[in-house]
Every structure is written in C-alpha cells, then in structure tokens.
N, C-alpha and C positions, 0 to 999 in steps of 0.2 A: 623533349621533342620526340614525340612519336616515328618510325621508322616505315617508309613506304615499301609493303611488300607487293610481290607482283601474285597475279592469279597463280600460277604456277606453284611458287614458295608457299604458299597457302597451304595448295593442296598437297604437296611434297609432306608438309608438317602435319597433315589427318587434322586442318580445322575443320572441314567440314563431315557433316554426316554420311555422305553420300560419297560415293567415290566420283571425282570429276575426270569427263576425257575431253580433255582438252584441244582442240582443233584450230589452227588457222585459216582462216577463210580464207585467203589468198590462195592457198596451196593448191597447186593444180593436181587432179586426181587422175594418178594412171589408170587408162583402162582398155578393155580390147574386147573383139566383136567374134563370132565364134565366125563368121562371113566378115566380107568388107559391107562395112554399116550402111543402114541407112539413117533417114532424119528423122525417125521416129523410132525410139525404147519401149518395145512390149514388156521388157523383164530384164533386172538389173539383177546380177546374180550377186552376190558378195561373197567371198572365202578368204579363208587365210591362207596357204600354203606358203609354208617358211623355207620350201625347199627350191620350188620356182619363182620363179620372175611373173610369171601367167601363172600357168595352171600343168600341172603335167600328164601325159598322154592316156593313162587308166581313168581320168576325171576328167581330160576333155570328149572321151568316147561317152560319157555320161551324160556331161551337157550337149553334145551332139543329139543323143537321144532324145533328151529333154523336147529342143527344138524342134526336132523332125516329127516329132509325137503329133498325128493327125487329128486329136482328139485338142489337140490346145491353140489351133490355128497358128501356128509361130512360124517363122522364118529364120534359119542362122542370123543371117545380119541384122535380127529385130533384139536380137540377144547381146546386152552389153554385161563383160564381167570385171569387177574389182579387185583384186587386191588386195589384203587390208593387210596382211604381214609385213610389208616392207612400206605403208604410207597410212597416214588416218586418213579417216571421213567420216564427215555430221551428215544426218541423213538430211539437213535442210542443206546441203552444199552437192548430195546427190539431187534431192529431190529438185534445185534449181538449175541443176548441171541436163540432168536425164530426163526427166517429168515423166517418171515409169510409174506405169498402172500400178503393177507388181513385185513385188523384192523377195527372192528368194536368200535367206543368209546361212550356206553351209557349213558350220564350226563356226558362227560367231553370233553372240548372242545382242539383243539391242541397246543394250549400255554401250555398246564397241562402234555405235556411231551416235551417240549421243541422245539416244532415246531410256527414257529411264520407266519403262510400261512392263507388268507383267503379261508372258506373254506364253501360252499354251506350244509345247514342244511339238516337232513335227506334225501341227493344223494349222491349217488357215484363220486367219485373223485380219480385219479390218482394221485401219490407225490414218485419222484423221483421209479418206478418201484413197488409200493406199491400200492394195492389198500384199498383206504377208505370210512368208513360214521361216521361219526358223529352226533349224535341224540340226544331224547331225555332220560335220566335216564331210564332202563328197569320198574320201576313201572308206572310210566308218561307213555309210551309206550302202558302197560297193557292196561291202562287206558280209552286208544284213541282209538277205534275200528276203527277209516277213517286213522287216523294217521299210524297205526298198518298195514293197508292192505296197502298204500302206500309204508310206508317202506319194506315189506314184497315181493311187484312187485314189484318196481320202483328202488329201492335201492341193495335188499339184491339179487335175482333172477341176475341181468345183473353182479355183483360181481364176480359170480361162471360159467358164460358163455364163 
C-alpha cells in the first residue's frame, strides 16, 4: 500500500526539480501603508527585513521618497508595503488582495512569492499586466549612491510613465 505524502513532505524530500514556496491561501497578509490607505494600490512594495515587524526608519525615509517623487504621481497612502520575513505571499494572493499596477521587491527575488520568471536585476519588467523591479534590499540600496540614481531613472521613473 502506497503512503500518502503531503505537498510539503515532497518538497522537504527534493522530489521536485524546482524549489517549491509553498503558500496557504487562507493566510491573511500583513501589511501597511506608508499614510493611512486608501482604496486603491498604486505600488506594492515587498521586502524582507528580518529585523522589523514593518520596515525600519533609514528605509522608511526611502520609501517616503519614493512616494513623494513628483515625477511618479504617487501618494503615501497609495503605497502599500509587505513583509515577507516574518509571513509568505503568492503574488496571486497579493495580486487578489491589492490589484497593484506595480510591485516593487527590495531583497526578494520572484521565486519568494511564487513566481518562477527570469527576471532582469534592478529594471523594469512587465508579467502578465503587472509592472515590476526587483532589486537590491532597501538598506543595500541606501548604500549605492550609482546603484540608487540608476534605479531611481531607469527603473522606478519609466514604472509610473
């Protein structure tokens, strides 16, 4: 009699080829608004920070900026951000949660919500009516001042065009 394994045990065991991130759709996704929100998601940010609960205050001066950038039409409360260090998320359970134009993912790459797409480092990329960048971690970011003005023209600027 054959043994019923679960998805999990599966992939625990490397039968598959592919690494699986495994996500429960139920799971309610923490998140917060760089303002008090409104009912529409211009830009869903994702990061990891292992060290906050949010986001901590050198990387929200960042995303402050982001927002306020007059060049990207945004609003603080049009800006929703994630988590992903202390909860998972499939990008179909953001995309049904948020229905954001935009996703920017700092320190996380598209495996890490369920997207398995190669996908070109700090530029803009389109996926499935979704626009994206993927970069590096907002403190790594900080960090970069050539990194920073790239991403900032090249990436974040044609995003919101």
């Amino acid at each position: 009699m054959q043994e019923n394994n679960s998805i999990e045990e599966l992939a625990a065991a490397g039968v598959f080829d592919l690494p699986l991130f495994l996500v429960h759709e139920k799971e309610v996704i923490k998140s917060f608004s760089l303002a008090q929100p409104t009912a529409s998601c211009k830009l869903l940010v994702i990061l990891k920070d292992e060290k906050s609960e949010t986001v901590n205050e050198n990387d929200r001066d960042l995303l402050n900026k982001i927002a306020d950038w007059k060049d990207l039409g945004l609003k603080r409360n049009e800006v929703i951000v994630i988590n992903t260090a202390k909860q998972n998320a499939s990008f179909h359970q953001l995309h049904s949660e948020f229905h954001a134009p935009a996703i920017i993912g700092f320190g996380v790459i598209p495996g890490e919500i369920g997207l398995h797409i190669e996908f070109p480092e700090n530029a803009l990329f389109t996926f499935r009516e979704t626009k994206f960048i993927f970069t590096l971690s907002l403190e790594k970011l900080n960090k970069d001042e050539k990194l920073k003005r790239i991403f900032f023209t090249e990436a974040l600027r044609p995003m919101f065009k």
